[in-house]
C-alpha positions as CSV (number, residue, x, y, z in Angstrom):
1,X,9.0,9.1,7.2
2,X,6.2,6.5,6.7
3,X,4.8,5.3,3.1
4,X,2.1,7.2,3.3
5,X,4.0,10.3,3.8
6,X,6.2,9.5,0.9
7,X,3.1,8.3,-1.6
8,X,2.0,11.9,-0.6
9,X,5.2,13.8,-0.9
10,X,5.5,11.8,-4.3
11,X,2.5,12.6,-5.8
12,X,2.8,16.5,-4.9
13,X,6.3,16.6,-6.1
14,X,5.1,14.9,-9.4
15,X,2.1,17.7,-9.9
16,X,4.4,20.4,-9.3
17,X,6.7,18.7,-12.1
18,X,3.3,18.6,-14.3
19,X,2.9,22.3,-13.3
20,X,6.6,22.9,-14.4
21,X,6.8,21.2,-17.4
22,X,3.4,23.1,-18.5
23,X,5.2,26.5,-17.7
24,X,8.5,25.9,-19.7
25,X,5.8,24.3,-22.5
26,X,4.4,27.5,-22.5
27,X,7.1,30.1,-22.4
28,X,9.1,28.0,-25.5
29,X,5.6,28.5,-27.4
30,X,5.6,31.7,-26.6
31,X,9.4,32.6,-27.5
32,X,10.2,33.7,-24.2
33,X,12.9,30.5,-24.0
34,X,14.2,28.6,-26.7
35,X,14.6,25.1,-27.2
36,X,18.0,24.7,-25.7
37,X,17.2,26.5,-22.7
38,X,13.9,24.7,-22.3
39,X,15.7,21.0,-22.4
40,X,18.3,22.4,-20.0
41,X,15.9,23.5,-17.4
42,X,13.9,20.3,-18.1
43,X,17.6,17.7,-17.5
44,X,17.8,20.1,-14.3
45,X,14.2,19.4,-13.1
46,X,14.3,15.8,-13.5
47,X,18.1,15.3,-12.1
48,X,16.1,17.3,-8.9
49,X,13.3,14.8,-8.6
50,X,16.0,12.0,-9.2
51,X,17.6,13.3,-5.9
52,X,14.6,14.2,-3.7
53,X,13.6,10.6,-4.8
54,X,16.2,9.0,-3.8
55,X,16.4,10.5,-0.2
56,X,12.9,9.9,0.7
57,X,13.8,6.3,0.1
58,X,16.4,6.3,2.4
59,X,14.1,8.0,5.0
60,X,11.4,5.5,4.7
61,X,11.4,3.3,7.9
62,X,11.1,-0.1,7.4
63,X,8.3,-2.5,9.2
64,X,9.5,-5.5,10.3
């Protein structure tokens, strides 16, 4: 994987986030999930992104 494959996987991974966070925003206003669940789905997201993160680092090819 290149940088510029990982700026773009990056940037898609944090609109879908966006998109997410919007979702759960809406379905707590809505009363379709409560608080609780809402901050447990939103720990779960960001614990995911932590990981995907961290493995496209280690994917990244370094130039020398």
């Amino acid at each position: 994987m290149t940088q510029k494959q990982r700026l773009k996987y990056s940037i898609l991974i944090a609109l879908s986030v966006l998109a997410i966070m919007f979702g759960l925003s809406y379905l707590q206003n809505t009363g379709v999930i409560s608080e609780k669940t809402f901050q447990y789905i939103a720990i779960a997201v960001a614990v995911i992104v932590v990981v995907i993160n961290g493995i496209m680092r280690r994917k990244v090819k370094p130039h020398f």
